[in-house]
C-alpha positions in Angstrom: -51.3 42.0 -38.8 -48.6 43.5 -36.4 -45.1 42.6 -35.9 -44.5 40.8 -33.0 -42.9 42.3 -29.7 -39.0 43.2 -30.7 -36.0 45.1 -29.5 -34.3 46.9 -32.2 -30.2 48.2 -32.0 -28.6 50.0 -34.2 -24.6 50.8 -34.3 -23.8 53.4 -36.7 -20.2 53.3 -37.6 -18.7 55.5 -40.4 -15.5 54.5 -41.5 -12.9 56.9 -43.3 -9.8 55.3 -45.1 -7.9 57.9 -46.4 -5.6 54.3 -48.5 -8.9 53.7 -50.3 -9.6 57.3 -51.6 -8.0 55.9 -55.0 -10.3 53.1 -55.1 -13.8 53.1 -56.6 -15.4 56.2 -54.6 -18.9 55.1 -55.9 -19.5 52.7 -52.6 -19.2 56.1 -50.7 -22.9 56.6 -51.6 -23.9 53.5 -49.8 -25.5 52.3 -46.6 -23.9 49.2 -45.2 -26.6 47.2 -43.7 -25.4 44.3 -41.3 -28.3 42.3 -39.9 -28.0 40.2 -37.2 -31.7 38.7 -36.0 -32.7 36.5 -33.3 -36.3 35.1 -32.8 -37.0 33.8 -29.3 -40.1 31.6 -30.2 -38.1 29.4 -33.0 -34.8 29.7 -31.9 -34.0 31.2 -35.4 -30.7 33.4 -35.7 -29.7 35.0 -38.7 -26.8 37.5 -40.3 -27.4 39.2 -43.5 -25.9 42.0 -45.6 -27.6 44.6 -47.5 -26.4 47.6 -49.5 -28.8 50.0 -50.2 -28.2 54.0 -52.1 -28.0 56.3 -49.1 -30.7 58.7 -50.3 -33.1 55.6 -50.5 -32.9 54.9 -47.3 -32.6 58.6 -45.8 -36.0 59.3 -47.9 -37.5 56.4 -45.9 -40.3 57.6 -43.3 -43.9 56.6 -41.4 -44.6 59.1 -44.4 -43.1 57.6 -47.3 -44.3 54.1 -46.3 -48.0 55.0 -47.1 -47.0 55.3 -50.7 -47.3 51.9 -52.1 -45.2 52.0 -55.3 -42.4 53.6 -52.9 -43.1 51.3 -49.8 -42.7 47.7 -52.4 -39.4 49.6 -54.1 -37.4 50.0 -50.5 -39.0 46.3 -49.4 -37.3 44.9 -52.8 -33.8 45.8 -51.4 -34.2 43.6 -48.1 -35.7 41.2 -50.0 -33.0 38.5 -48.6 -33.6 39.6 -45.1 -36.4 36.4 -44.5 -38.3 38.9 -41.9 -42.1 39.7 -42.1 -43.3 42.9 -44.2 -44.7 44.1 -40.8 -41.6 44.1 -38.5 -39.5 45.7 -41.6 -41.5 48.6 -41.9 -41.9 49.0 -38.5 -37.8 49.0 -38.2 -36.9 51.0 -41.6 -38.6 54.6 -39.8 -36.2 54.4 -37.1 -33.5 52.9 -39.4 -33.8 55.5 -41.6 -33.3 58.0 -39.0 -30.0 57.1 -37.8 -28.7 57.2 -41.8 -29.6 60.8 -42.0 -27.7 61.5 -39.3 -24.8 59.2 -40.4 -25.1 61.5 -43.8 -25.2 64.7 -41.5 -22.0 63.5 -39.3 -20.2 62.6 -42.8 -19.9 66.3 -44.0 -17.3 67.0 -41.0 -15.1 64.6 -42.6 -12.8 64.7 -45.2 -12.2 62.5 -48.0 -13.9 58.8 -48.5 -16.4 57.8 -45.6 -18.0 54.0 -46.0 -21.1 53.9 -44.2 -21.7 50.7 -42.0 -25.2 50.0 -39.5 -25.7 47.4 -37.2 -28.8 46.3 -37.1 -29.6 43.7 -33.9 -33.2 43.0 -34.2 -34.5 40.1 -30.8 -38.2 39.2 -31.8 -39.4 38.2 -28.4 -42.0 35.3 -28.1 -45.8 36.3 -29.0 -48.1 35.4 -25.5 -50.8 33.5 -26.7 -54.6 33.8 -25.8 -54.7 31.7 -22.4 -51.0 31.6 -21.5 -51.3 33.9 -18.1 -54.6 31.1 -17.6 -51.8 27.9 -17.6 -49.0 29.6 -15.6 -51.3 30.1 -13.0 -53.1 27.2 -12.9 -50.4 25.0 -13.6 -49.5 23.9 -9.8 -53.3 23.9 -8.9 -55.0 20.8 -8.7 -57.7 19.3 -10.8 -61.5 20.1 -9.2 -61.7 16.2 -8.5 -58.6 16.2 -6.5 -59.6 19.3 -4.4 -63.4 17.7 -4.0 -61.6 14.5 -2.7 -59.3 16.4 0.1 -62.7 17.7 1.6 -64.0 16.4 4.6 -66.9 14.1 4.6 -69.6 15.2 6.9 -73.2 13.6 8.3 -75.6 16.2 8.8 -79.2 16.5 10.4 -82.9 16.2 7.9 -83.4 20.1 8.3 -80.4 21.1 6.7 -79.6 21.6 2.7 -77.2 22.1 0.2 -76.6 25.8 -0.6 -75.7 25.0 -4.5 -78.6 23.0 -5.3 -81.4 24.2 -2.7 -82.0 20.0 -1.7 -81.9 18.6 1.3 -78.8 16.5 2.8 -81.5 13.7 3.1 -82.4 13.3 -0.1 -80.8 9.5 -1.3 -78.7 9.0 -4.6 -75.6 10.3 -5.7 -76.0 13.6 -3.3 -76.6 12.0 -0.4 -72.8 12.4 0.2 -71.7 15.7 2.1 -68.5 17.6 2.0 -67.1 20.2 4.2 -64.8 23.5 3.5 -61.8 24.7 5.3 -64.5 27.5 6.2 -66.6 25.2 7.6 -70.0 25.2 4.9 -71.2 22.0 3.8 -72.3 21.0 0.4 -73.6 18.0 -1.7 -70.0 16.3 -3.0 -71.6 16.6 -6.5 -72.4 20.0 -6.1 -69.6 21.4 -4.8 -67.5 19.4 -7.5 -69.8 21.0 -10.2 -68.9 24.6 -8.7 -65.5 24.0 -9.1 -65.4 23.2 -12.9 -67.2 26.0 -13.3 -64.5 28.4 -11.3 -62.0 26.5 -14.0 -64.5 27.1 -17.6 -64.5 30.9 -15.5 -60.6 31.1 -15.2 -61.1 32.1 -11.2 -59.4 30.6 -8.0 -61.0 28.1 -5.9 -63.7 29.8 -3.9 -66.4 28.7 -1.4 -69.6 29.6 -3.2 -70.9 31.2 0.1 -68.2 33.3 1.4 -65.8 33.3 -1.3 -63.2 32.0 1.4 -60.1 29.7 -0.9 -60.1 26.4 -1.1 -57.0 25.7 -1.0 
């Protein structure tokens, strides 16, 4: 399964506190993992903090991932970030990254240097299967609406109905005739039958003669 559409930003910040050199240095050799995730579709924000060893995370690549026993390790430390397996390793690559620079920028200073990441992650609204189908149908009317704006029409014994191949003469249900905009006449029935069919077909209105709109 993939991860869903998402914009990923991360703000590296290393901080260097010369008061806390005579403090516990061990933290030094830590990432400081800020998570701050937003998913459009629930309207689910989050903020979570997770302190990983730096050489974890700087040995983290597309590479490293394939190896299962190392993959389910680095997923146990973001265990309390509640995001799917698939967006987190598609994020720790990229993540990874920008700590092994961090770790590159750190030897040009002097002294303690904590190690802080931002990490924004906006998971944007999957589009589901039909979604372009009802924003652009949603203003157009229902078949029976459009087959009721057409213009009813008489017409001579010799003519027929294009869709069905019968005459206009015939008696029933067909006997009533409709007009287009473009001027060709059908059996109402027909012509209504043509149009569910441009719906089940996901296509615009259309004369079935000269493909001329509808509407």
């Amino acid at each position: 399964m993939a991860a869903l559409p998402y914009s990923l930003n991360l703000r590296p910040m290393l901080v260097h506190e010369r008061r806390l050199i005579s403090q516990d240095d061990s933290m030094s050799m830590f990432f400081h993992l800020h998570f701050d995730y937003t998913d459009q579709a629930t309207s689910t924000r989050f903020y979570r903090q997770v302190i990983i060893l730096s050489l974890i995370l700087c040995h983290c690549s597309e590479y490293t991932l394939q190896d299962i026993d190392y993959a389910n390790f680095l997923r146990r430390f973001f265990s309390s970030v509640p995001i799917s397996r698939e967006l987190l390793d598609s994020i720790l690559p990229r993540l990874a990254e920008c700590a092994r620079d961090m770790m590159i920028a750190q030897n040009n200073i002097e002294g303690r240097v904590l190690k802080h990441i931002d990490v924004r992650i906006v998971v944007a609204r999957q589009p589901q299967v039909g979604d372009d189908h009802v924003r652009i149908h949603q203003h157009v009317p229902l078949p029976s609406q459009v087959v009721d704006l057409l213009e009813k029409v008489t017409s001579s014994s010799d003519q027929y109905c294009a869709i069905c191949l019968e005459g206009f003469c015939n008696n029933g249900l067909k006997s009533e005739i409709v007009s287009t905009k473009c001027s060709h006449i059908f059996h109402k029935m027909c012509i209504a039958q043509w149009l569910h069919q441009c719906v089940s077909n996901r296509a615009s209105y259309t004369c079935p003669l000269c493909r001329c709109g509808m509407i």
